[in-house]
C-alpha positions, 0 to 999 in steps of 0.5 A: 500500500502506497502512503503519500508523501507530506509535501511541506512548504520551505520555511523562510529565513527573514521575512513575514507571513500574512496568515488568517486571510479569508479565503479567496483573498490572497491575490488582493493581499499581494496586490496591496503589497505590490507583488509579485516581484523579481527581487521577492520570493512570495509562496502563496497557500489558497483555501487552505483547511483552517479549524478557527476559519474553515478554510483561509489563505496564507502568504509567505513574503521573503526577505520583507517586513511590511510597512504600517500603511501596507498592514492597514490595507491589509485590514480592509479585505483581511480584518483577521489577519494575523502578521507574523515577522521572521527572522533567522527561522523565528517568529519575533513579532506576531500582531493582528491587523486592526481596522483603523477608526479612520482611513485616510488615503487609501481608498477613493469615494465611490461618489463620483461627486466628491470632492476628493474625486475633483482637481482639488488637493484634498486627500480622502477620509472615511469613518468607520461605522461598522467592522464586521461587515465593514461600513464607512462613512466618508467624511467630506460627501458623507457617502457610504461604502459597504464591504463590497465597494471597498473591495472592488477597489483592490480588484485583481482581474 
């Protein structure tokens, strides 16, 4: 009887791995963070079988730390990720992404009437009413955004 082979993914040396990403939004992760790259070494694990989530994606970034504005848009598709810094095989820092009471800059309003969508220097604000589901209020037209309006805008294809 043949058993099969447990294929295991290679650790990394220096870097992080964004882990709890709902599934299916992986893709939008690395789009965030501008990847892939020639330079970078990105392993990517889609759908995979989790007790706390059922089933989530997980990405492993070479030789990178994430910056904090990288890590709140990581928030804004993937409010249960867990950010897990590497160094030398270990983990020396693991923190869960937090969804800001305010985002600014990030994210353009959906109303094509406001001001921040116009020639004037304004950059764009948005309250958050709600995390889960994610609701925001911008602050300038007062326009509401749900989950789904946010996310078309880290749209992958």
């Amino acid at each position: 009887m043949k058993t099969p082979r447990e294929l295991k993914v290679k650790p990394i040396k220096n870097g992080t791995v964004i882990d709890h990403i709902s599934a299916n939004k992986a893709l939008r992760v690395l789009k965030i963070l501008g990847l892939p790259s020639p330079r970078i070494s990105v392993t990517l694990a889609m759908n995979v079988q989790s007790s706390q989530m059922g089933n989530k994606d997980i990405v492993k970034i070479e030789g990178r730390e994430l910056a904090s504005r990288e890590v709140d848009e990581i928030a804004l598709i993937a409010p249960n990720a867990t950010i897990n810094i590497i160094r030398d095989y270990e983990i020396v820092g693991k923190g869960k992404v937090t969804l800001l009471n305010e985002i600014n800059n990030i994210l353009t309003c959906s109303n094509p009437n406001c001001i921040t969508n116009t020639d004037e220097p304004v950059t764009t604000r948005f309250a958050v009413l709600q995390n889960e589901p994610m609701i925001l209020r911008c602050h300038y037209c007062e326009r509401i955004m749900d989950q789904a309006e946010v996310e078309t805008q880290f749209r992958v294809f």
